[in-house]
Structure formats: C-alpha cells, structure tokens
N, C-alpha and C positions, 0 to 999 in steps of 0.2 A: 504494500500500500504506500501511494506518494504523502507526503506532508500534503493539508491544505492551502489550499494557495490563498493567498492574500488579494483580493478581489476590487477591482474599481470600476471592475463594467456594469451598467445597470441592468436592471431585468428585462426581461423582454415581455410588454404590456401584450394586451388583448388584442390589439390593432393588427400586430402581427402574425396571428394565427388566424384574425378576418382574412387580411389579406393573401394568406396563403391558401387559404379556402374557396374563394371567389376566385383565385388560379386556377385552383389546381380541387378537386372532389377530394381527390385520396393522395395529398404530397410526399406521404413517407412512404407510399405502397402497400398500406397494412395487408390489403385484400391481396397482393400478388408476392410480395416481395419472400422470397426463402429464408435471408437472414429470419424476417419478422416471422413466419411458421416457428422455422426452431427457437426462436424467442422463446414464444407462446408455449410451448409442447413444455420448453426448460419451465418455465414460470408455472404454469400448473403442477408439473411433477416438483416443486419446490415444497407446494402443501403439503406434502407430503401423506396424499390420500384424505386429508382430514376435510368436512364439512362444515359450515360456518353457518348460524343462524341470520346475523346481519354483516353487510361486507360494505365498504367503500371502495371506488375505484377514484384516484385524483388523475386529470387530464385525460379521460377514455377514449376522447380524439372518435372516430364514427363507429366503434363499439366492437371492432373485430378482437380487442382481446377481451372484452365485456362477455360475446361468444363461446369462449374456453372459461373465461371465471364462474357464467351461474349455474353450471351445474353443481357446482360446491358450493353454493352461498341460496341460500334459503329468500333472503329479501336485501339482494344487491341496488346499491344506486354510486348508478356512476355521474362524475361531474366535469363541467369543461368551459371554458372561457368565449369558447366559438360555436355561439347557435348555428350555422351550416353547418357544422360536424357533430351537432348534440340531435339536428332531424335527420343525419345519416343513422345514426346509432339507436335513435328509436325506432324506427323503421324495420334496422336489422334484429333489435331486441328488446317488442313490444310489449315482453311482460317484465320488464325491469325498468328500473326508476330515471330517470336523468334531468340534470339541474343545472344552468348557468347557474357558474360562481366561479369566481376568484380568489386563490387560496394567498396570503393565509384572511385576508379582508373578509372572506364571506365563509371559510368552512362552516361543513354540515356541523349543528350542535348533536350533542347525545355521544355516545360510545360504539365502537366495532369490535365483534371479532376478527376482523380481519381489514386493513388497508392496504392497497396496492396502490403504489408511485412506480410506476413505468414510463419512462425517460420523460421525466418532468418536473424531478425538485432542481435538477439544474440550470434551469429556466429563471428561478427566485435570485435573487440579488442576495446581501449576505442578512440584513435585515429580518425578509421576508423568511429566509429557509431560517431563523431562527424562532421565527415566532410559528411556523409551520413545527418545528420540533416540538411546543409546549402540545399543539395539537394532535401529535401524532404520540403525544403519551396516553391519549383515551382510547386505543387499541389494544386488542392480546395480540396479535400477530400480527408485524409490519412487513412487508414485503417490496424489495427495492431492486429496480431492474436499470440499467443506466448503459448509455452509449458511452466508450473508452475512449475510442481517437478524438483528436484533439480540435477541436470547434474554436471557429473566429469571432462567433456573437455573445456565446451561452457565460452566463457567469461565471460557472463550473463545470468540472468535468465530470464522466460519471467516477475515478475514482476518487476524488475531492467528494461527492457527494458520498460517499461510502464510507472515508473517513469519517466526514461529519457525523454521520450517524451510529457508527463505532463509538466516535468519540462520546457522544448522548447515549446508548444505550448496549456498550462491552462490547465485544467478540459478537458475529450470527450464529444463530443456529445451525444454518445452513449456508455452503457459501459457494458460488459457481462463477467460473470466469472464462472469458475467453477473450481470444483478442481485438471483440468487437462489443462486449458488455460485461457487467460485473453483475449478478444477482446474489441479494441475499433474503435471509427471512429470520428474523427476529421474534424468539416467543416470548414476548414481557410480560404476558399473562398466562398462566397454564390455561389450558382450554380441553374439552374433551369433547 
C-alpha cells in the first residue's frame, strides 16, 4: 500500500457526471466492458456468500452492478449524482430503490448491512471523503472497489483510497488486487 497522498485537487461536482451522461448513455462500458464483468463477479464473491437485509450502493452509475448486488441484499437502494444514469438503473432494476444524492451532503440516514463504494470515494476531495468516513461507520460490512492506474482529474487514487480506509477502520477482511483495482471488504459489525 502507497502513503496517502497529500491532495489539492478538488472534487469533481455533479456537473461532470451530467455531462458525461448526455455524451455518452454508458461512458465507462458497464454493460460491455470485461474488465467491468470481472469486476462484478470479484465484488460479489467478496461477500463472501452472505445475504444482507438492507444494503446501500454509493455512485451505482445505470445499475449494472446494482444487477449482481440484489440478489444478496433483501431491500437495496442505490444512489447517484446523475438523474440520466439513476433512469438507466431503474429501468434495469425496477424492484430496487434509487435516489439522487450527493455524498457526503445528502447521504441516506439510518444504518446498512452492507455498503458498497465502487470506484467513487475517489471522486470526494479530502474534506468530503472525510466526512463520508463518519458515515460509512453506520455499516456492518463496507465494501470498496477502486481503479489503480493513475488519473489526471480524481482526487485520489484507488490505493490512496484504501489506505484511507485502512487507516479509519484496520486491516480488510478481505483483500483483492490486481493491476487494475484494489477490492476490499471490511466486517465492522459481525452480521449473520
């Protein structure tokens, strides 16, 4: 794992996921791309089998890993900055929840078994992914999935964001890497 880097870029607001939207339906490939499959397949087998009565998803972007999450999660609601990708995502997954919000300004209140951050605490400036961490301690299971190679926008990187959360909540449970992401999953709560 790298040191945290010392950060002076800002976050990158909603505007910019507007705008990538009204480009582009699907800009990161979710629906085609193979990295993003084996993503997904990695990210599910992370639960490691277990089921979840309430789950959050932050940034679920048009819902293709919303897809793979609710068969484990009882009563999922995913969340996103960009209404055209929050009415892809319904569309694809009409029995699951979806909510414009802007983390950490609008997180969902109450508590999860389960939260998933897939490649979007690095998005948050150092402020924001701070106050995101007091939020992401009303989870039992945190689950963090992060792009590696090195980005000219993002605040962070994904293993900057890895540290970060190392640094807030020990060693993962689980930890999986490759040369294109780092996944981990954090039990802060036992759960059964």
């Amino acid at each position: 794992m790298g040191k945290p880097v010392s950060v002076s870029r800002p976050r990158i607001e909603p505007a910019f996921f507007d705008e990538l939207y009204a480009k582009d339906p699907d800009p990161w490939e979710f629906e085609t791309s193979e990295y993003e499959r084996a993503k997904y397949e990695e990210t599910v087998k992370a639960l490691g089998g277990r089921h979840f009565a309430t789950g959050l998803e932050l940034g679920c972007a048009i819902g293709v890993l919303t897809q793979h999450l609710k068969p484990h999660v009882d009563d999922l609601l995913g969340v996103d900055v960009a209404e055209a990708a929050l009415e892809r995502a319904r569309k694809r997954n009409p029995d699951v929840r979806f909510e414009k919000r802007e983390i950490p300004e609008e997180y969902p209140p109450g508590a999860y078994e389960l939260t998933v951050c897939s490649e979007v605490l690095y998005y948050l400036d150092a402020p924001a992914f701070e106050q995101t961490l007091e939020h992401l301690t009303r989870t039992d299971v945190l689950l963090s999935v992060h792009w590696r190679p090195p980005t000219q926008n993002y605040p962070f990187g994904g293993d900057d964001v890895r540290d970060l959360l190392t640094a807030r909540f020990g060693p993962s449970d689980y930890a999986r890497e490759t040369d294109k992401y780092v996944l981990d999953r954090w039990d802060l709560r036992c759960t059964s």
